[in-house]
C-alpha positions in Angstrom: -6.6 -20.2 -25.0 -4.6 -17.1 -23.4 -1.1 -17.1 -22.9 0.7 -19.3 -20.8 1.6 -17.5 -17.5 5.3 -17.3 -16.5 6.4 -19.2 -13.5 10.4 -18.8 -13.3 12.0 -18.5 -10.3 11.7 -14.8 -11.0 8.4 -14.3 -11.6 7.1 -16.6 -9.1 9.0 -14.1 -6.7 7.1 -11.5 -7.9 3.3 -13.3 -7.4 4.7 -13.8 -4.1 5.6 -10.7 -3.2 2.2 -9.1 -4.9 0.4 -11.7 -2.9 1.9 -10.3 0.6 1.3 -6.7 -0.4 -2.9 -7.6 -0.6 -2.9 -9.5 2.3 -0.7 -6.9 4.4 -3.2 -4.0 3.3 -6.2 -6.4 4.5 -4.2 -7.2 8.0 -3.7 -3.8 8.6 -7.0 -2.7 7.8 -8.5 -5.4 10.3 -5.4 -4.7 12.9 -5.8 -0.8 12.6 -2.0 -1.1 11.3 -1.5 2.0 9.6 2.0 1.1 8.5 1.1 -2.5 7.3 -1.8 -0.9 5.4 0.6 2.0 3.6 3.1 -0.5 2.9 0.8 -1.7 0.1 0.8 0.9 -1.8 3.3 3.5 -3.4 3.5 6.7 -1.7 1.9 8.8 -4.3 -0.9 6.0 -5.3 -4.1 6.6 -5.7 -7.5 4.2 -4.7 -10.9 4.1 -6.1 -12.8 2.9 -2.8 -16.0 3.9 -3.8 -17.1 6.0 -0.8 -13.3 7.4 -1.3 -11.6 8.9 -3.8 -8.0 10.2 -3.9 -4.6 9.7 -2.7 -3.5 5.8 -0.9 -2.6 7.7 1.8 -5.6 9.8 2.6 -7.3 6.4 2.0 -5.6 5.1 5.0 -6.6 8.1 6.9 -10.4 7.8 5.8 -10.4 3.9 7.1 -8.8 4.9 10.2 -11.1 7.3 10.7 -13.9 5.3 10.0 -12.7 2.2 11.8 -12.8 4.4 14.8 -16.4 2.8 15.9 -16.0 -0.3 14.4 -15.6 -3.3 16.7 -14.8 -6.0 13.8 -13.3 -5.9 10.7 -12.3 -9.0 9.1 -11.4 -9.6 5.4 -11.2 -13.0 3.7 -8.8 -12.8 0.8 -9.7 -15.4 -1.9 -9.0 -15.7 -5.7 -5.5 -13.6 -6.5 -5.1 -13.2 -10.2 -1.9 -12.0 -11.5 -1.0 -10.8 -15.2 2.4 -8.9 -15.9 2.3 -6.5 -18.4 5.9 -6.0 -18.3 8.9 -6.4 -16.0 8.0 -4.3 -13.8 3.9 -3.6 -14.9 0.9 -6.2 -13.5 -2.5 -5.9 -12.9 -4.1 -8.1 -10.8 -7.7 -8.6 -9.6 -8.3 -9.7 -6.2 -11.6 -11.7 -5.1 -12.3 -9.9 -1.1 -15.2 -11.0 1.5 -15.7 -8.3 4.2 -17.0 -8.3 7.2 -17.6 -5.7 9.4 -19.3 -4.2 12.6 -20.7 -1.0 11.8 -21.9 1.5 13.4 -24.2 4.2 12.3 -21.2 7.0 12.4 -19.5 4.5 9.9 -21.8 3.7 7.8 -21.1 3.6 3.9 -24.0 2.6 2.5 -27.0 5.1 1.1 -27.6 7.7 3.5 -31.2 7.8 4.9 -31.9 11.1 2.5 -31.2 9.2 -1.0 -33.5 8.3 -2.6 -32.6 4.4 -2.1 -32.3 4.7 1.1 -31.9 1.7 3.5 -29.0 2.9 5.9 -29.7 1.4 9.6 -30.6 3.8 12.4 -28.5 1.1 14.8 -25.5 -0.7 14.6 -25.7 -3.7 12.1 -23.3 -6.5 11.0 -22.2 -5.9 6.9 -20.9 -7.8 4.4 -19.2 -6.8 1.7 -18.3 -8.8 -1.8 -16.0 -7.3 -3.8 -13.2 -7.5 -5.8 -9.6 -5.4 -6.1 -8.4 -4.4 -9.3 -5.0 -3.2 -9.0 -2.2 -2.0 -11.0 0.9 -2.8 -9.4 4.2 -1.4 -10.2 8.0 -2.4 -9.2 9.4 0.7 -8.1 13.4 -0.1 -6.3 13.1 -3.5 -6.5 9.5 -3.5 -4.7 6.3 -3.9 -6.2 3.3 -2.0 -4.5 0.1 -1.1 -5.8 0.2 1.7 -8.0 -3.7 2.3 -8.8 -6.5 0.7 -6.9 -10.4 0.5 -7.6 -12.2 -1.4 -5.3 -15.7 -3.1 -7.7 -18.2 -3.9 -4.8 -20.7 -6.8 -6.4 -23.2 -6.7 -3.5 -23.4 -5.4 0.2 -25.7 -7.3 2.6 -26.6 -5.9 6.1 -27.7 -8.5 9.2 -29.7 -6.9 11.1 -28.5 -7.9 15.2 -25.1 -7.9 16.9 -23.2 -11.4 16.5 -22.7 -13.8 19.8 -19.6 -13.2 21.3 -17.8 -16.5 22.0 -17.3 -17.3 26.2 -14.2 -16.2 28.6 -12.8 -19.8 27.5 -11.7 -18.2 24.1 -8.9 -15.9 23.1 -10.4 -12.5 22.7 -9.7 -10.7 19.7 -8.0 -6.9 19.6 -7.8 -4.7 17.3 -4.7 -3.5 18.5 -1.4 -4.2 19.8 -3.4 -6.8 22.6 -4.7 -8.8 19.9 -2.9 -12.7 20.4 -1.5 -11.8 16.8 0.1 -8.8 17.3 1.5 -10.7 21.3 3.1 -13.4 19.2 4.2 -11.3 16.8 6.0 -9.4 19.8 6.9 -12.3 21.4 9.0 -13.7 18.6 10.8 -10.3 18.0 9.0 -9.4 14.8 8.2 -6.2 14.1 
């Protein structure tokens, strides 16, 4: 049996906050949010994103980029599992479902000149299992993530564009029109 977790007051802060910091780089991803996104991460960080390597900030940059023809972006945060190393050390593996829009300009999977190549000519609905393994560090009272590799466990392409839902609905943004981000404004936050 492995050691029994801490759960002071503390500590249980410190999940928290590590919780927020996944789920804010997520939201900002899926919001084109490059602020929320950065605030994830320490400023001289460094990600593992498989089609990326390098610095959290050129990460950003890359998924902006990329995001650029991509009409949906959604990712479903599930397991969070937190282990401190010290006070201000953890690591902690996050379980991710992605979905996404993509486009042929933003594709990431084999190119059609590999030799395993099955990259769509058209655009194509992906998703994406995978899992974060992060090192987090408190830095001035703040933990962010320190080191990130992204572990992909399988990518499945649908072929077809998804049905959008009638006029009736709210109609999702990714930008400041999105009913989120009105709210959000609405209230005064942010």
């Amino acid at each position: 049996m492995g050691k029994i977790p801490d759960f002071t007051n503390e500590r249980v802060a410190d999940r928290l906050e590590i919780q927020h910091r996944i789920v804010s780089f997520a939201r900002g991803v899926d919001r084109l949010d490059l602020e929320l996104a950065m605030s994830a991460f320490h400023p001289d960080a460094t990600d593992d994103h498989g089609a990326y390597k390098g610095s959290s900030e050129g990460l950003i940059k890359w998924i902006m980029k990329r995001h650029e023809t991509i009409e949906l972006s959604f990712h479903h945060m599930g397991n969070i599992f937190i282990e401190f190393a010290g006070p201000n050390d953890a690591m902690c593996e996050s379980y991710c479902l992605t979905w996404q829009s993509v486009t042929p300009e933003a594709n990431v999977l084999p190119s059609k000149d590999s030799e395993d190549s099955n990259a769509p000519a058209d655009k194509y609905e992906l998703l994406a299992c995978n899992r974060y393994v992060d090192h987090f560090t408190r830095r001035d009272g703040a933990w962010r993530i320190q080191k990130r590799t992204t572990v992909v466990e399988s990518f499945m392409r649908v072929p077809g564009v998804p049905t959008k839902p009638g006029p009736e609905w709210a109609a999702p943004r990714r930008d400041s029109g999105d009913p989120s981000m009105l709210l959000r404004k609405e209230l005064g936050i942010g």
